[in-house]
N, C-alpha and C positions, 0 to 999 in steps of 0.2 A: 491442489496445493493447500498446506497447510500454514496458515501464518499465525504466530504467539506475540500478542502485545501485553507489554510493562506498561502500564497506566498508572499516572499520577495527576492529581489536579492543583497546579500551582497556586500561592497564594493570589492572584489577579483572576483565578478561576480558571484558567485555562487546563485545556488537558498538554500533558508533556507523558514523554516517556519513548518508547523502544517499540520496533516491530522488527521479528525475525522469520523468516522464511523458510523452508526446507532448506535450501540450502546453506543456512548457519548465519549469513551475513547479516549485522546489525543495521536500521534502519533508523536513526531517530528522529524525532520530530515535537515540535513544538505550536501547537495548537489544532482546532479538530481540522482547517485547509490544509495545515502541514500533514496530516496525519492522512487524509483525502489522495494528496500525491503521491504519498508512499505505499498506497495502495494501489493505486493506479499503478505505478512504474512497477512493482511486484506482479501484476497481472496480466501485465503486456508481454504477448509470446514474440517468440524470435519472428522476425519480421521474413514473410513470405509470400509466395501469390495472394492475389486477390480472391477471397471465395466466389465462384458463381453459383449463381440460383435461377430460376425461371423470374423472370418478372411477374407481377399482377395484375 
């Protein structure tokens, strides 16, 4: 996945601005937690089985 962020830093010092994703949709966000979620929620795939693995 490719994501494109618009970054700006407000005068309070925060960062503000935009994150777009391959699929075109604008994301914006206002501060670096805001900006944390919007990542998050872009990275999360469609919801599916549970992976298995061997235990350790």
């Amino acid at each position: 996945m490719r994501v494109t962020l618009d970054l700006v830093r407000a005068r309070d010092g925060r960062l503000e601005g935009t994150a777009v994703a391959d699929g075109g949709a604008e994301h914006p966000f206002s501060g670096t937690l805001e900006l944390l979620r919007v990542l998050e929620d872009l990275g999360d795939p469609e919801p599916g089985p549970e992976p298995t693995g061997s235990p350790r």
